[in-house]
N, C-alpha and C positions, 0 to 999 in steps of 0.2 A: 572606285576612283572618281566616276562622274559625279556620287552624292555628297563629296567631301571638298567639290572645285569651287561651288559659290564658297563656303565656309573661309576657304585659302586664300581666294580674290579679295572679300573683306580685311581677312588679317593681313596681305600685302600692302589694299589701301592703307589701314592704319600703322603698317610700319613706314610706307613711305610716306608717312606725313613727320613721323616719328624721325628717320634719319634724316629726314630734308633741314630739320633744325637744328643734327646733332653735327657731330665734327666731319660727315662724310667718309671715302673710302680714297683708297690705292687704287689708281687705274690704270694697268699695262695693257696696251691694242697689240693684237694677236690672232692669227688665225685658228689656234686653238684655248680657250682660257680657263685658267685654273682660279676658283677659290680658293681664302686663303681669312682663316679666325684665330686672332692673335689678343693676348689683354695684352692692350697698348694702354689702359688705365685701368687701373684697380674699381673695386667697388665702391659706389657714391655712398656717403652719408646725408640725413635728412631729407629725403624721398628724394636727389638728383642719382642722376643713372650711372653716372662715371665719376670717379675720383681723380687722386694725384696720376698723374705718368709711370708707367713703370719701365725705368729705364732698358732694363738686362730682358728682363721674360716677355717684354712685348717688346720694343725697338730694335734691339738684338736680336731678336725670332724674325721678325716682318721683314729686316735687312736681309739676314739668314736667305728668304724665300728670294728676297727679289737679287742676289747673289745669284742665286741657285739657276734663277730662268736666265739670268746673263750668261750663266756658264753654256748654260743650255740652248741656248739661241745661237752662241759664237759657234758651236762646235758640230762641223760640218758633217760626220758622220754620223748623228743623231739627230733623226726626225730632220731628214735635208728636204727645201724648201717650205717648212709648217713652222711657223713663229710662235711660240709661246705666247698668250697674253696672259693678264693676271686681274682680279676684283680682288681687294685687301680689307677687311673689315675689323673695327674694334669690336670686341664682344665687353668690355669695362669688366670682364672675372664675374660675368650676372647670367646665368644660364636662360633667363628670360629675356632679358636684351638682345644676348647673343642670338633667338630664334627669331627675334623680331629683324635682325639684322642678316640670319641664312635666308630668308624666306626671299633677300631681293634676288639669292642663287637660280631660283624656281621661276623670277617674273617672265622669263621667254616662253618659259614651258607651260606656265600656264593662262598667258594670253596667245601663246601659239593655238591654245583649245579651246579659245573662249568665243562668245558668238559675236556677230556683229563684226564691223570696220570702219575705218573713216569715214565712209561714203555717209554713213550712217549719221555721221553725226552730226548735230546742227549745233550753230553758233548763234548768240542773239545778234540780233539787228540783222543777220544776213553773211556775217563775216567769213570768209572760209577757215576751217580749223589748221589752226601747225602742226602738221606731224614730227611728232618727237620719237628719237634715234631709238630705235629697236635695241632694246638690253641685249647685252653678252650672253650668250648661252654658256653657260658655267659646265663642264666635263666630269670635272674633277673637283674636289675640295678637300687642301692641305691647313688639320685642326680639327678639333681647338684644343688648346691644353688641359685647362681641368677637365676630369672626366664627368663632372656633372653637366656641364657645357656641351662637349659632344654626345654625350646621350639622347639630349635635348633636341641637339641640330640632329642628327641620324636617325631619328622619330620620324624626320620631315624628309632628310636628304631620299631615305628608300623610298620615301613613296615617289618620286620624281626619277628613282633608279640612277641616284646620283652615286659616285665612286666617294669614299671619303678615307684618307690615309691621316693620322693622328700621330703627331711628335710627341706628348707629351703623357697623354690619357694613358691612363694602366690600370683604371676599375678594373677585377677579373669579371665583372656584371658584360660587359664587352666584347666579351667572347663565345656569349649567344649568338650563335649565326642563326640562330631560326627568326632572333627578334632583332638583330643587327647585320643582316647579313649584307650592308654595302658598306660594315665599317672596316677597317685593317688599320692598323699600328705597326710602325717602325719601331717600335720601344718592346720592350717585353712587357704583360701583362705582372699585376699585382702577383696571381699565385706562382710566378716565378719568383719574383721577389720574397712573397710569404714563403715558397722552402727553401732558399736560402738562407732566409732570418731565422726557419724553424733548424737547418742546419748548424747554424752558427751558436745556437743555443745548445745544442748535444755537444758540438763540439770544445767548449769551454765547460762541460761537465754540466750544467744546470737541469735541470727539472721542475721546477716550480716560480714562473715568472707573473705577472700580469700583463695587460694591455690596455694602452690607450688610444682612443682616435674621436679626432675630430668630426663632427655628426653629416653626415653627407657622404655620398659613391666612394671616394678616396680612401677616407679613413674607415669607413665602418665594413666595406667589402676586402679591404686590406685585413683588417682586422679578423673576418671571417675565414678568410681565407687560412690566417696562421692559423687559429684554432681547430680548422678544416683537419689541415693537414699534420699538427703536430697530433691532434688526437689518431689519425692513418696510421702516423710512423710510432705513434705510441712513445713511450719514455718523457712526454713532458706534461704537465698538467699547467691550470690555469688559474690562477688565483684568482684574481679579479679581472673582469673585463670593464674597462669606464669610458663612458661616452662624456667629450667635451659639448656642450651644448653650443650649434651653431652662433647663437646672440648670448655668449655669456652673462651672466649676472656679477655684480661684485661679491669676491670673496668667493668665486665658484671654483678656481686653481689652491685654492688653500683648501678646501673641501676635498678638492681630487687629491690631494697631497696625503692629509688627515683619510680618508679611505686605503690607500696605499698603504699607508700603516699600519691599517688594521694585519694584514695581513704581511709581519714584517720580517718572514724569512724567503718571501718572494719578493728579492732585489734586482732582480732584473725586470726590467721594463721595456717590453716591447711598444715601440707607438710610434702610428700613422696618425700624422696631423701635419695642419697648414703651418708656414712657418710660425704666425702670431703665435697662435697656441703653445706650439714648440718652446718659444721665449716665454711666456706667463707659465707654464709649468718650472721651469729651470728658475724663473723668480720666486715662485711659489719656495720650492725645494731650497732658497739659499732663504727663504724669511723661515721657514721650519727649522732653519739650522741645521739640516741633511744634507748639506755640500758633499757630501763624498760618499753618501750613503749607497745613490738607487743607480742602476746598473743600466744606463740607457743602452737601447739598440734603436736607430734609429732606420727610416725606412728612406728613399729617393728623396722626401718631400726636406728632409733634413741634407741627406747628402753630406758635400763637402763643404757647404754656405757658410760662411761668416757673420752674416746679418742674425739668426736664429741665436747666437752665443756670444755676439758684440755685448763687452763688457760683463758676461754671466760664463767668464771662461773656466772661472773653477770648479764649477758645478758642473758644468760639459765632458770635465777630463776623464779621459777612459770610455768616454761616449763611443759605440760601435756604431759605422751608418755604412751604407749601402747605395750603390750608385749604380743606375746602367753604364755601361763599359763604354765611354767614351773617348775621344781622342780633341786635341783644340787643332782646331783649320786654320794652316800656316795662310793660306789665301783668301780666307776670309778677314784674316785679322788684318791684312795687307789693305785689303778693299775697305773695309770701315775705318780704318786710321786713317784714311785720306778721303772719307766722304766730308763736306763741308756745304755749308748754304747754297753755295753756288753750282755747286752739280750732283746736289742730290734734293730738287726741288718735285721730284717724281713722290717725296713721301711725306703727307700734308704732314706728318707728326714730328718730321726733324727740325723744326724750327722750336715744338716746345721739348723734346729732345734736348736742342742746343741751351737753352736757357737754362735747364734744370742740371745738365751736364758741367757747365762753366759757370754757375750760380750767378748768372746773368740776365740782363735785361734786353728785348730788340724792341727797338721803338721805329714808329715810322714818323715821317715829318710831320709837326703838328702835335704830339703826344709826348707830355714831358711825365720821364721814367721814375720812379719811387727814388728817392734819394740814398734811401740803406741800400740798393742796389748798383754795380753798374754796369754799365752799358754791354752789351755784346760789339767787338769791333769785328767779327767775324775771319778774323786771323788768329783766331782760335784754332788748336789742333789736338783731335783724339789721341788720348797716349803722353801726348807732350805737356798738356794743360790741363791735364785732366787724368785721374787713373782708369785705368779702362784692364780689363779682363775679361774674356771672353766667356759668355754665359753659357753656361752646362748644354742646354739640348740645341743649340746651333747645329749641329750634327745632324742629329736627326729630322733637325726642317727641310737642309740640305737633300738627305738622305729620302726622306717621301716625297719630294718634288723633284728627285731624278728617276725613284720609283715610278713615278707617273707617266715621268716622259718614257722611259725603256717601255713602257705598256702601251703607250700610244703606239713607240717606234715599231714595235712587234707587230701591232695591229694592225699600221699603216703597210707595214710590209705585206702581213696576211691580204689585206684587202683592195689594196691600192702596188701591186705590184708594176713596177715600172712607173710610178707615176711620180715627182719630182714633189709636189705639192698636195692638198688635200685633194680625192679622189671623190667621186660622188656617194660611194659605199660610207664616207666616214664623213657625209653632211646630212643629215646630223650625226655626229657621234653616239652611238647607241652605250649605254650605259652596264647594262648586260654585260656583252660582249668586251667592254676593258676590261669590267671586275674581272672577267674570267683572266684577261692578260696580266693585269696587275698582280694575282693569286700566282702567277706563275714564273714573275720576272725571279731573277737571281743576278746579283752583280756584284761587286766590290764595292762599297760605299765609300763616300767621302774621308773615313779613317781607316779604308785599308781592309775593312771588316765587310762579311759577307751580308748582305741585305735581301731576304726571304720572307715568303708569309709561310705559313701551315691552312690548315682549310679552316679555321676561324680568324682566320688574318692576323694571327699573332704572329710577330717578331720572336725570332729565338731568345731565350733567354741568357745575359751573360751582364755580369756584373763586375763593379771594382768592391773593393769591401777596406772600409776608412778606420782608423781612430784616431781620435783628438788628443796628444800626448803635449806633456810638458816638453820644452828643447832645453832652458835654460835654467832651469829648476822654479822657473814661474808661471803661472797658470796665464798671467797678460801673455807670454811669448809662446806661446804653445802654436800648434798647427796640424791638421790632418796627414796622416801618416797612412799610406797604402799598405795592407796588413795582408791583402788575399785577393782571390776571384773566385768567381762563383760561374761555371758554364756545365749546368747539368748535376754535376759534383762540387764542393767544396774544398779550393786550397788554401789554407788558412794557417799563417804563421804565428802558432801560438807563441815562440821564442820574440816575435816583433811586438806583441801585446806590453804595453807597461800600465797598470792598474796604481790609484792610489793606497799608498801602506807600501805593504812591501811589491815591489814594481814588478816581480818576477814570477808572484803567486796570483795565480787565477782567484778570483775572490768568488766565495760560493754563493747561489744562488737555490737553496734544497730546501723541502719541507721539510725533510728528516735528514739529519745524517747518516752515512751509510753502518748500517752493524757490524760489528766485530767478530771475530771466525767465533764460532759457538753460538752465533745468535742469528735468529731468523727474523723475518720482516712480517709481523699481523698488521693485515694492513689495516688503513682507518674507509670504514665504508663510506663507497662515493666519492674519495679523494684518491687515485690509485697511484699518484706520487707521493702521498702521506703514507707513514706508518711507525708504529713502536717493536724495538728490539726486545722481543723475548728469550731469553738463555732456553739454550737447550740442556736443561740438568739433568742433573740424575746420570743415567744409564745411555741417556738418547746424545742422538748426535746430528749434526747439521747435514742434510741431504744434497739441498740446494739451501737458495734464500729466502724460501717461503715454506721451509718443512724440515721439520727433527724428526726421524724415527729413532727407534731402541733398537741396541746393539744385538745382534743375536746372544743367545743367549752363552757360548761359551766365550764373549769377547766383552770387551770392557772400553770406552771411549776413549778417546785418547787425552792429553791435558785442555789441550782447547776446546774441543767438543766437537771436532771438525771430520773425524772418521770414529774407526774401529780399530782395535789392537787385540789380540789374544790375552786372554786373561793368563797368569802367572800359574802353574798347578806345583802344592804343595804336599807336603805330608808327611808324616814323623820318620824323621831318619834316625839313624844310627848315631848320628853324632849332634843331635840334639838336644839341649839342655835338659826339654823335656822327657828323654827318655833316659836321662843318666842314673835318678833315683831308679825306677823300677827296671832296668838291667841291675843294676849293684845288687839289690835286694834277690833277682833272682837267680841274678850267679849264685850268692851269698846261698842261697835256699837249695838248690842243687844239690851244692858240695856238702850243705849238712845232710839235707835227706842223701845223698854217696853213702856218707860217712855212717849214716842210722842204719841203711841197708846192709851197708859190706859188716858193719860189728855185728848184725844181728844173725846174718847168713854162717859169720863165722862163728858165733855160740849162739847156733843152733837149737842144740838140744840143753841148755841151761834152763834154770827153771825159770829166770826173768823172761826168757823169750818165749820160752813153753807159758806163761803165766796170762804174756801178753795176747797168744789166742794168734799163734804164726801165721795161719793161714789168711787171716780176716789184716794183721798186721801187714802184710806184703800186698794185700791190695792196698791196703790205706794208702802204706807210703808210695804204690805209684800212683796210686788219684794224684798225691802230692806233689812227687816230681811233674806228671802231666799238665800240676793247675802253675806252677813254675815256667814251665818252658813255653807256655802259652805265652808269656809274657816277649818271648823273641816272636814268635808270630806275628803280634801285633805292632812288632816292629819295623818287620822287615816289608819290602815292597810288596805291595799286590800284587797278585796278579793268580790266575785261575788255581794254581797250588794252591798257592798261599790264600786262597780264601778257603777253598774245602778243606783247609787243613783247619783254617780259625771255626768252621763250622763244627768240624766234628772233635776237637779236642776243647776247646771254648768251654764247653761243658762237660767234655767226660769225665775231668780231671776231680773236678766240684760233684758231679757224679756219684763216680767212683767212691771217691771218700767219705762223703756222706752218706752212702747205703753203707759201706761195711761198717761207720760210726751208728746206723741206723740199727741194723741188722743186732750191735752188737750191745749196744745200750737195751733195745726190744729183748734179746735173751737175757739178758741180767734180771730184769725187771720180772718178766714170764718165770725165771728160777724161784724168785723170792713170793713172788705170787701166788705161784702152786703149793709151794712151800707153806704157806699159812692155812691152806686149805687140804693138802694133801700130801701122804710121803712118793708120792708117784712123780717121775722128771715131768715137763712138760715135750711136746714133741719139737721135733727140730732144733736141736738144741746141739748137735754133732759138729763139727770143723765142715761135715761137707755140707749138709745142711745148709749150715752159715754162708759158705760159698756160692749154693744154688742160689738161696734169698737174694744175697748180692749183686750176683750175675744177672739175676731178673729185673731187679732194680733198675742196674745199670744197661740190660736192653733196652729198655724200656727208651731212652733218651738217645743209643744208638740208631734205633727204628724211625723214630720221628726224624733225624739229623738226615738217613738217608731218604727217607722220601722226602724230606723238604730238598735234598739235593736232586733228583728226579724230577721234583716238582718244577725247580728253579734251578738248573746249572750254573755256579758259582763262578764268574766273574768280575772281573776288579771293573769301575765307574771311575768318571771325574763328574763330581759333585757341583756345581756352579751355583749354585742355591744356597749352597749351606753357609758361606763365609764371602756371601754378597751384601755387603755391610751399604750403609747409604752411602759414604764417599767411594766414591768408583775406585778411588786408587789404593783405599785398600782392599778390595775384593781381590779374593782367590780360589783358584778350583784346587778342591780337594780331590787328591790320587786313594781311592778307598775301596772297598769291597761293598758289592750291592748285596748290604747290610743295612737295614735301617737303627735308627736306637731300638726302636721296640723289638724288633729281632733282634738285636744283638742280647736284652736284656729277655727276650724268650728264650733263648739258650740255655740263659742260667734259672729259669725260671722254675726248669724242673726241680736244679739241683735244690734253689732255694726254697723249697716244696720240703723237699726229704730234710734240709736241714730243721725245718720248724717242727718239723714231724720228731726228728732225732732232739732236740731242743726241749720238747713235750716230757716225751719218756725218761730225759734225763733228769727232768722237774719230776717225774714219780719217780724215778730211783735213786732221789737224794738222802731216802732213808736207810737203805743198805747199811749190814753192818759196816764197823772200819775195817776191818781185815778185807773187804771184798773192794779196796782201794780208789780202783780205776772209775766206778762207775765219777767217782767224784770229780777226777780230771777231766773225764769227758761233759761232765754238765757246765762245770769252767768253760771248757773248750768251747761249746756250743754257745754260752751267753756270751762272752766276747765277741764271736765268731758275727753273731744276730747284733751286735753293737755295731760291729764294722759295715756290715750292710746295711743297716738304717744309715749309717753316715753316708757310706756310696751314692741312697738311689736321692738323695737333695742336689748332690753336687754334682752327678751325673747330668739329672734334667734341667737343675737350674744354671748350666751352664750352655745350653742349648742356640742360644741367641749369642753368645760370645764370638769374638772374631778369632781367638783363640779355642776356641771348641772342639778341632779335629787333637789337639794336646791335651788338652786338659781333661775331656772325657776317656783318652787312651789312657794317658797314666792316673787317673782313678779307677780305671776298670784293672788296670796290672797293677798298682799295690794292691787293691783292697784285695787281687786273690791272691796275693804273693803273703802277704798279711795273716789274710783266711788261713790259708796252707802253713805259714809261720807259728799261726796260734796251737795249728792242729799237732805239730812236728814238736813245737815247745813242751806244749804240755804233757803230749803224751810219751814222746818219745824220747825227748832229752835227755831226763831224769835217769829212765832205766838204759840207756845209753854211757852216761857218767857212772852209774854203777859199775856195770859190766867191764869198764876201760880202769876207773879209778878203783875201785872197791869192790873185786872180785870177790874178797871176802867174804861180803854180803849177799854174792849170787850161788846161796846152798839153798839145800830145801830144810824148811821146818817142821818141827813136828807136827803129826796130825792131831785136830783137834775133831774133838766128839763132839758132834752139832747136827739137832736133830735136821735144821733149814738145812743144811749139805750134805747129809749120810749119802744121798744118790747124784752128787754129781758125781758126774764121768772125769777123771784127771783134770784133781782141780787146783786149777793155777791160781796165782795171785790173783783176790779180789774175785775168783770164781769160787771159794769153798775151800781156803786152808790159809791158813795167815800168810805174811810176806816173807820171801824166804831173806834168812840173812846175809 
């Protein structure tokens, strides 16, 4: 402190030479006195320090304070016997003026520390010096408004451990108590503000907006702040953030405009800015011919003001703004409608106040007034000649200047107990020790509303929340419309909201629109409110909104893709088109092979049936019947029967038949064979014989069938693979036996083994004599039979992929043996069936013939060694 006192003494000189020329201050005498930084004129052009007057935000504020200490002086139960006094300064809206002009707060304090005194000083010629009236010692100081202003003054106030309470400042920068810690605000800071603007954006559905602000504390820490927190609460992203530049350039709001657009499904516009800026944006946006495009939110600095949208009302409309929660003061508005020249000459600025007010002149005698002007007659009256509204933060001027006194009163009490007036403990006022009371007041405010700090001297946060609607279906007659509050939470009537287009649809604001049930959100890297809708096809289905998996595997997605559903399970029934040909045909086949059985049992011993080789004949026909009734098998429901039943008859049938076709074709051939070589039979050649061959044959196919059932115990599957087509909706599980094709066609695989085999030998015994008949129908029999399952094994596999597959491979696999067994039943057994029925006649025996190829067959039937009988 002591190495920075000369540095401070200079710069007080040089501001008191500075205000000695400028307009002066407010001076209320008081035994306690409060500062007080107010822009009573805006900022100068062409290096002068102050500009025009501002009526509302300085005159109205500075009235506000000196209001507030009347209230406070009359009112006997606060601070009894300690008068209020006050020091009123312009700061002109220039943060460096303004410190030029806090620094005279500090002149007691710090010529209270300075060396030397009058005694000291010498005059020329000998003169004695005037002592001049020792400065106010300043306590307290209520301000400044912009928050770059009080930044500036609170740099200097702490070092002097001055108290400082702010009506207007709401930088969250402010809220550093380690670098501000003699500041407090009545008002709530920015990042109150920023989440209920970030609120207010969720709650109208948006996610993807930009920001604007004005370059300095205000706008760019306001700015900060939303993006702070809307990235915290997540769900909004940023498109653009644009800094207005303090000293715009021409054509720099058509720039921000043209930017804006870049990016043009972010239509909401969040922006902190001074009112100018406010308006050159909103001009900007009607010379773009985007009147109704971009989606203002606007912050406090917008509020409910008129001035920012005079005349740019169209482009305003649907505008969202944001106001600390205040009330207008019935007795304040009483008190300034009746200030007049005559009794309120306490405030050097109501005289050009009055001019600017009543767009008038005051002249004194001697000074003739501009002629486009006239006179002020000074019966002039606020209200009456003039429109007058009372300006937004009056409240809160009120509000930190009763702050101060409740902290004084507190203190006086703490330390001056019993004593009517100031006490010696509180001469001087220690600065410390207020902060600490000020930190601690609590009271009712001037609107009803509680007035408190938190430990970095913010003000609770509580807001009104505005939009700018049409009333009469014209943008000229529109007006701000209270839509919500904001205290901690957001109540926001979205019903009160009316938007241009259709008044009643929230108009969006999104990077992307939202996806459709079936579609997930990829997002776009580094934008995490962007993203593209990808379908969840196929199989898969929507989990959440950022993931498809696949359905398990017995389930199938639903139409929109939004869950799972069980797949459909099918399978060849009874009453399926597909299975009507191959039952017809194997009833059909049954009843003939019946009917070949029951003729052949009952002529017996005829020589057609003795011809035919009985014994090898009655296995045949039940291969036959058994490769028939296969065909219900594979109709009927799965299930653990009904598959070891398709296991083990699937092939015996085919089996069966084709060893004793085997068996019996191989003897023919073997006769004729030895026969060319020898008059000796060949062996095995007997009925039982025949039977063992056969019997062996056909173990052979029963052995594997049972170990494969041992191996694998036969139960029925549903299939979800097999007839899982690419559109989900036709996918179905197939009800079948854990069978594959390649099993299923290993089954037959034996049989079709023995047939090629029998097929063979019937190709060598196509030379037989004719009398020895048969062999000829069985080579028939055999080449069709090898036709038919060359056709089978194409249209078996090449139907594999079909969505029809579980049909169309069943009833290929049941004609072609329904077919098989048909060919075998036709050829062989038809014939000597219709004889026996029709032309009994013809079932006599014939005479023997003398041949040396037959001398030694054993009882030789048709086609074995004796002509056919008649």
């Amino acid at each position: 402190m002591a190495g920075i006192l000369p540095l401070l003494t200079l710069l007080l000189t040089l501001a008191q030479a500075r205000v000695a020329g400028a307009a002066g201050s407010v001076r209320l005498a008081g035994g306690l006195t409060l500062g007080g930084l107010f822009p009573v004129h805006a900022r100068g052009a062409a290096g002068r320090a102050c500009g025009p007057l501002k009526k509302e935000q300085g005159v109205h504020r500075l009235e506000a304070m000196l209001y507030a200490l009347d209230r406070v002086n009359a009112d006997p139960e606060l601070l009894p016997g300690v008068r209020l006094g006050a020091r009123l300064l312009d700061t002109c809206s220039r943060d460096t003026y303004a410190l030029e002009q806090a620094l005279s707060f500090v002149q007691a304090l710090i010529r209270g520390r300075g060396d030397g005194d009058a005694a000291a000083v010498r005059c020329p010629g000998g003169v004695p010096p005037v002592r001049a009236a020792p400065p106010e010692r300043v306590v307290a100081v209520v301000g400044a408004s912009a928050s770059s202003v009080s930044i500036m003054v609170a740099n200097v106030l702490r070092l002097f451990a001055i108290p400082q309470i702010s009506y207007a400042s709401t930088a969250p920068e402010l809220s550093d108590s380690t670098r501000y810690d003699f500041f407090s605000r009545v008002v709530p800071p920015d990042s109150y503000q920023a989440q209920a603007m970030v609120d207010i954006v969720r709650a109208l559905g948006w996610n993807y907006v930009s920001t604007l602000a004005s370059e300095g504390n205000y706008g760019e820490s306001g700015v900060d702040a939303f993006v702070q927190i809307s990235r915290e609460a997540g769900g909004v992203c940023i498109a653009q953030s644009i800094k207005i530049p303090r000293e715009p350039k021409p054509g720099e709001f058509n720039k921000v405009i043209r930017r804006l657009m870049e990016t043009p499904n972010a239509r909401g516009i969040i922006i902190f800015a001074n009112e100018d800026d406010i308006r050159r944006v909103l001009e900007a946006a009607r010379q773009a011919n985007l009147t109704s495009y971009f989606l203002w939110v606007g912050s406090d600095s917008w509020g409910a003001k008129i001035s920012p949208i005079l005349n740019l009302e169209d482009v305003a409309v649907g505008a969202i703004t944001i106001l600390p929660k205040r009330a207008s003061i019935d007795g304040f508005d009483q008190y300034f409608m009746t200030r007049s020249l005559e009794n309120n000459r306490r405030n050097i600025w109501f005289a050009e106040f009055w001019e600017e007010n009543f767009n008038c002149k005051l002249t004194s005698s001697g000074t003739q007034s501009d002629d486009s002007t006239r006179i002020c007659t000074g019966e002039e009256r606020i209200g009456r000649d003039s429109a007058y509204e009372q300006e937004g933060k009056v409240q809160f001027v009120i509000d930190a200047v009763y702050a101060i006194a409740h902290a004084l009163h507190s203190m006086h009490q703490a330390l001056c107990p019993g004593h009517t007036g100031l006490c010696p403990a509180m001469e001087p006022t220690d600065g410390r020790t207020l902060l600490q009371y000020i930190r601690a007041v609590r009271f009712n405010g001037s609107a009803g509303t509680p007035v408190m700090f938190n430990e970095n001297g913010d003000a609770p946060g509580r807001y009104d929340i505005f939009q700018y609607q049409v009333t009469n279906g014209s943008a000229g007659s529109g007006s701000y419309q209270a839509v919500g509050q904001w205290a901690e939470t957001l109540r926001l009537d979205v019903e009160a909201l009316q938007w241009s287009g259709d008044p009643r649809e929230v108009p969006e604001s999104q990077c992307s629109l939202p996806c459709g049930p079936g579609e997930r959100k990829k997002m776009v890297k580094g934008v995490p409110c962007c993203w593209h809708c990808e379908a969840c096809d196929g199989y898969r289905f929507q989990v959440d909104e950022f993931t498809c998996e696949a359905c398990p595997g017995d389930m199938r997605p639903t139409r929109n893709h939004t869950g799972c559903r069980p797949t459909p399970v099918v399978r060849l029934s009874w009453s399926s088109p597909w299975a009507a040909p191959p039952l017809l045909l194997a009833v059909l086949g049954i009843m003939a092979t019946t009917t070949v059985v029951a003729t052949f049992v009952r002529h017996n011993n005829t020589p057609i049936v003795r011809a035919s080789g009985r014994e090898l004949s009655y296995v045949l026909l039940t291969g036959i019947f058994l490769i028939y009734t296969v065909t219900f098998l594979m109709v009927a429901e799965p299930g653990a029967a009904v598959c070891a039943a398709r296991r083990l008859f699937l092939g015996l049938g085919t089996t069966l038949s084709y060893s004793a076709l085997l068996t019996k074709t191989n003897r023919i051939y073997r006769i004729f064979e030895q026969g060319k070589r020898s008059v000796t039979p060949p062996p095995f050649i007997s009925p039982t014989s025949q039977l063992v061959i056969t019997f062996s044959f056909t173990s052979v196919q029963v052995v594997g069938v049972m170990a494969w059932m041992g191996a694998q115990p036969p139960h029925s599957v549903i299939d979800y693979e097999e007839q899982r087509t690419v559109e989900p909706e036709q996918a179905r599980g197939v009800l079948k036996c854990d069978m594959s094709d390649l099993s299923l066609v290993g089954c037959l695989g034996y049989s079709l083994l023995l047939m090629v085999t029998c097929t063979v030998y019937a190709i060598k015994a196509r030379g037989v004599p004719e009398t020895f008949n048969e062999a000829k129908p069985i080579g028939f029999t055999m080449y069709t039979t090898c036709i038919i399952w060359l056709a089978f094994v194409p249209i078996f596999f090449g139907t594999a992929q079909s969505a029809e597959k579980i049909y169309i491979q069943t009833t290929t696999l049941t004609v072609s043996l329904s077919l098989s067994a048909s060919v075998s039943l036709g050829m062989l057994y038809v014939p000597k069936t219709y004889v026996i029925l029709f032309h009994p006649e013809q079932n006599v025996q014939k005479r023997k013939r003398s041949l040396k190829t037959t001398s030694t067959v054993v009882a030789p039937p048709k086609g074995e060694g004796t002509e056919a009988p008649k």
